[in-house]
C-alpha positions in Angstrom: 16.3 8.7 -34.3 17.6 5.3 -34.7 21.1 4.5 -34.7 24.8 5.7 -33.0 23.8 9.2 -33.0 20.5 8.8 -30.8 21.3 9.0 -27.4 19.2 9.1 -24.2 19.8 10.7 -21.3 18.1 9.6 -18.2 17.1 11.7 -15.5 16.9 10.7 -11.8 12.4 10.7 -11.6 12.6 8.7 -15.2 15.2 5.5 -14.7 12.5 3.1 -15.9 11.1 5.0 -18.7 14.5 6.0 -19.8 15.7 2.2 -19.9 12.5 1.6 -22.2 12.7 4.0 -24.3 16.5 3.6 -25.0 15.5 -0.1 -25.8 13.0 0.9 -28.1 15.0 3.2 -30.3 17.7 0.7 -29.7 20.2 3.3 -28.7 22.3 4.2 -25.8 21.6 5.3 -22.2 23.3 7.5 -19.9 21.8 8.4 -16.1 22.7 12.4 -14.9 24.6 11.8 -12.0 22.4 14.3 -9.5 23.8 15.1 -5.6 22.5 17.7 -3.7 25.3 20.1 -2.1 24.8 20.9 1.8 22.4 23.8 1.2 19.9 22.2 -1.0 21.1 23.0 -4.7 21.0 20.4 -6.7 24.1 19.4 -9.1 24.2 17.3 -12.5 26.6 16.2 -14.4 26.8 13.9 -17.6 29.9 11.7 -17.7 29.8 11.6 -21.7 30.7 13.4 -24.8 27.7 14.3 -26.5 29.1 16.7 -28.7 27.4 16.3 -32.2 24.8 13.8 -31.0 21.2 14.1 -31.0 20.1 13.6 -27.4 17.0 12.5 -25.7 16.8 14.0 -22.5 14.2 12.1 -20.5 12.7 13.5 -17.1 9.5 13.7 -15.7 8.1 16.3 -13.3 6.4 14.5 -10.2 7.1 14.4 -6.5 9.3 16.0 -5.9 8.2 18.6 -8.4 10.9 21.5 -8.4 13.4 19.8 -7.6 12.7 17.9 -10.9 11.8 20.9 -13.1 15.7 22.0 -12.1 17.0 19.4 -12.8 15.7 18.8 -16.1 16.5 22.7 -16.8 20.2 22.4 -16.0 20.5 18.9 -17.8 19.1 20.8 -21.3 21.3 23.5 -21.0 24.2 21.2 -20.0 23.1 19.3 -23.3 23.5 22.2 -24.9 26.4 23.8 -24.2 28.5 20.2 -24.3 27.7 20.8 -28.1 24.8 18.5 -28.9 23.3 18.5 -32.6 19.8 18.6 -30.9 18.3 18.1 -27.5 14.9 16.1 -27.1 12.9 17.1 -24.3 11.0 13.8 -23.1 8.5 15.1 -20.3 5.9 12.7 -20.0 4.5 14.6 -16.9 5.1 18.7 -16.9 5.1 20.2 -13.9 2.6 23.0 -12.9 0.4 22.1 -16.1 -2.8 22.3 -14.4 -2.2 26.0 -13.5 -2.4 26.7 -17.6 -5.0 29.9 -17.1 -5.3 32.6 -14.8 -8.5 30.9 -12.8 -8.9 34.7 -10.8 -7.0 38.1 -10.7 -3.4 38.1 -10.1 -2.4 34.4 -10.2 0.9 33.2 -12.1 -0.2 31.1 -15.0 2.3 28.8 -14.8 2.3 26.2 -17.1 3.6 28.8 -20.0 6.1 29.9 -17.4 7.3 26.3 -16.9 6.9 26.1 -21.3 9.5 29.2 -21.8 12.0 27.7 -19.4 12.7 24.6 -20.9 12.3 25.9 -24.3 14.9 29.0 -23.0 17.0 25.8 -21.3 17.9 24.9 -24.4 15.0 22.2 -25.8 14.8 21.8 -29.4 11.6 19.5 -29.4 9.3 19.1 -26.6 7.2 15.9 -25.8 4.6 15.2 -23.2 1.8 12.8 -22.5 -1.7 13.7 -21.8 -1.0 17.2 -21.1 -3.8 18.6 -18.9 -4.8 21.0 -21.7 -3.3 20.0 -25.2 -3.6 24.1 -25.9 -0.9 24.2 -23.0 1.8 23.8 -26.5 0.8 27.0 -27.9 3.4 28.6 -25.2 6.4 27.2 -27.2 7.7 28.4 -30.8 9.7 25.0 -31.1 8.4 21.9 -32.3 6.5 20.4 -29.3 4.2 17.2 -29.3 1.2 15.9 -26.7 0.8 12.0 -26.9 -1.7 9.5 -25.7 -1.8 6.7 -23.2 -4.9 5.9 -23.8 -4.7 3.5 -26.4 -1.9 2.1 -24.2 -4.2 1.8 -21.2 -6.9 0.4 -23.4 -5.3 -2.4 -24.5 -4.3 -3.8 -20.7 -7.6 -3.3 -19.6 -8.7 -5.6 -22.8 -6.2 -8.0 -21.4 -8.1 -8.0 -17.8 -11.2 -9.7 -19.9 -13.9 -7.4 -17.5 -17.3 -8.4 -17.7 -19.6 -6.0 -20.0 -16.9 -3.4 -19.0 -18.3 0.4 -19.4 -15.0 3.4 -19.6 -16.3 6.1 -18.0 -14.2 9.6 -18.1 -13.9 11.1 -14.3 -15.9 14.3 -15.9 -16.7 15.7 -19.2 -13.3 16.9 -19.9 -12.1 13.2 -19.7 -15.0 12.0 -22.2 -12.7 11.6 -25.1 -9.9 10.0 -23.1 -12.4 7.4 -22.0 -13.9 7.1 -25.5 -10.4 6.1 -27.0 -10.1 3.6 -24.4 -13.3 2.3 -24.8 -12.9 1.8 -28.6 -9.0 -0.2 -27.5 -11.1 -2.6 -25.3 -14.3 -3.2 -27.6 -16.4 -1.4 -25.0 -18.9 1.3 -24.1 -18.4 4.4 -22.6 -20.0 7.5 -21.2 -18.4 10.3 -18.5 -19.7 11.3 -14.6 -20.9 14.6 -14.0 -18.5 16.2 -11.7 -18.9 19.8 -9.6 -15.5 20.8 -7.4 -16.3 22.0 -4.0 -12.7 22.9 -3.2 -9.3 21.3 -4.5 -9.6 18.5 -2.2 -13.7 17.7 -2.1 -15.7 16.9 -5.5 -19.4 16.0 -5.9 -20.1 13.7 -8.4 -23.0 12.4 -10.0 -23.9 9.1 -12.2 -26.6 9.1 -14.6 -27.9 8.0 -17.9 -26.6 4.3 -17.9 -27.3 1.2 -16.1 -23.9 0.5 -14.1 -25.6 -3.0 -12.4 -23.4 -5.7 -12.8 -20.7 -4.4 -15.0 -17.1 -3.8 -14.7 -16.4 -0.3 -14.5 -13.4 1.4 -14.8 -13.1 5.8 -14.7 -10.6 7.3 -16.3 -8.4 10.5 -16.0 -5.6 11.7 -17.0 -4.3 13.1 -13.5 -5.3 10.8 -10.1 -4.1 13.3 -7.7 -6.2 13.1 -4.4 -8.2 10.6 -5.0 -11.6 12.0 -4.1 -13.3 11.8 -7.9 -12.5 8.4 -7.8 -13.3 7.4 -4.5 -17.3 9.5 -4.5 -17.6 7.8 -7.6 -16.7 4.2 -7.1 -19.0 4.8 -4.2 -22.1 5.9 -6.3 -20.8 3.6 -9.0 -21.1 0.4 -6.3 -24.3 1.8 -4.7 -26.0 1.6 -7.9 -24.7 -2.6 -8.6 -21.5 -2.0 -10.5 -20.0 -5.9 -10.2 -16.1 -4.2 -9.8 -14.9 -0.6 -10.1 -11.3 0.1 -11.9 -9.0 3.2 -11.8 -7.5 4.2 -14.7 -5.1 7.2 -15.2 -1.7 8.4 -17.3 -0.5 10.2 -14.3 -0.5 8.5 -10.8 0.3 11.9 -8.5 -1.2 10.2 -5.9 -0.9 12.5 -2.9 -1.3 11.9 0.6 -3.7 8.9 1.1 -4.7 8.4 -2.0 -4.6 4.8 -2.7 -5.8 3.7 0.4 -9.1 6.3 -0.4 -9.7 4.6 -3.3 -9.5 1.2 -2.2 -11.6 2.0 0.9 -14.1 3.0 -1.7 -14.4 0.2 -3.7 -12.1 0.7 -6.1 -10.6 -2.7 -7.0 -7.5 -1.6 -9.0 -5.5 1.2 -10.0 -3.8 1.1 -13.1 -1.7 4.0 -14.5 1.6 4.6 -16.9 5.3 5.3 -16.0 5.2 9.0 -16.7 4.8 9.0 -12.9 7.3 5.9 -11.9 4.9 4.3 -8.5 4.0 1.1 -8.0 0.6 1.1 -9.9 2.7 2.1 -13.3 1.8 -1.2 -14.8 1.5 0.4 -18.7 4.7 2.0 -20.5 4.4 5.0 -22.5 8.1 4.1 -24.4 6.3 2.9 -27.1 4.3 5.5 -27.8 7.5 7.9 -27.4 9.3 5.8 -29.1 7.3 5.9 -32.6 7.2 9.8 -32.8 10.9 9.4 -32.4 11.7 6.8 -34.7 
């Protein structure tokens, strides 16, 4: 996608990624101009002509996230019918992705309702990061893609040069994520057994490796709460960790979060832009950047 007719489109949650990524296809960058009208609604408008071009529309889906998801719906369809070749969907963090199944009777599932809308919006290609569920995709018939930050992630926390570091996934479902950082940094890893007592209280459990004086760092792909984190960095310090490091691809970070953490122990947090906050110290342009170039 190199060259004039590569164009990016920023959205209002993604000014830094979009800035990276338009430097890394060396192409240019246009922000949405987004207002809100008295009653709430939100308007967008694009002060270019795209017609022709092939557009990158990058926006992410955080806080706030439906105000986001609108806005990135009306800026694909504005993409589209201001006569753009083809319209990228850059979406590093999708909103409502963790609600991908129908966990009892009667709920929405929906992350494939949040999949037809931006494919109906007008996307031609869809690409996230670390969905929650990579089988999350199978909800759209156009080309869609799922990246990784965690070779990304793996090679800052090389750079931090922890002692005997261990990469341990937040739960089993994070074992890979942690395995592929593990094998960035030159280090072991393993995964904490994790039971949910209720979305905001977890019981964890750490077992089948010696933690004492080690640099430690769980990983995730979502740090929402906090509360994984914080139970574990406490077991994790109990048992003679030396430090205990956060690492995540999508800093949600609700409420107290951080300060949860750090009561806990935890000495850093370390995520990606896909969520623009100020722990976003790894970009995930590059790793855009190469499935569009």
């Amino acid at each position: 996608m190199r060259g004039p007719m590569a164009l990016v489109i920023g959205g209002s949650a993604s000014p830094l990624l979009s800035l990276r990524l338009s430097r890394a296809l060396r192409c240019g960058l246009v922000r949405t101009e987004v207002r809100r009208f008295p009653d709430g609604e939100i308007y967008v408008r694009v002060r270019r002509d795209v017609a022709g071009e092939r557009v990158i529309v990058v926006q992410s889906n955080g806080r706030s996230q439906n105000e986001n998801l609108i806005e990135l719906l009306l800026t694909l369809e504005l993409m589209k019918d201001m006569g753009a070749r083809e319209v990228v969907a850059v979406v590093p963090y999708m909103a409502y992705s963790r609600q991908d199944r129908r966990f009892t009777p009667g709920e929405a599932v929906s992350a494939k309702t949040v999949c037809r809308l931006i494919e109906c919006a007008g996307a031609d290609h869809f690409i996230t990061v670390d969905m929650h569920h990579r089988e999350t995709l199978q909800h759209f018939s156009i080309k869609s893609n799922d990246l990784t930050a965690a070779h990304a992630i793996g090679g800052y926390l090389k750079r931090l040069r922890l002692k005997r570091p261990l990469v341990l996934g937040a739960d089993r479902g994070a074992a890979e994520r942690a395995k592929n950082v593990a094998l960035e940094m030159g280090a072991d890893h393993d995964y904490i057994e994790k039971k949910r007592i209720s979305p905001e209280s977890v019981r964890v459990s750490v077992g089948g490796f010696d933690v004492r004086g080690r640099d430690v760092v769980i990983v995730d792909d979502i740090i929402s709460t906090g509360g994984t984190v914080a139970e574990s960095a406490r077991i994790l310090r109990k048992n003679g960790a030396r430090t205990v490091h956060a690492a995540c691809t999508h800093p949600v970070l609700v409420g107290n979060a951080m300060e949860k953490m750090r009561s806990a122990g935890v000495r850093r947090v370390i995520a990606t832009d896909t969520i623009e906050s100020d722990v976003s110290v790894v970009s995930v342009a590059p790793v855009v950047a190469g499935t569009l170039g």
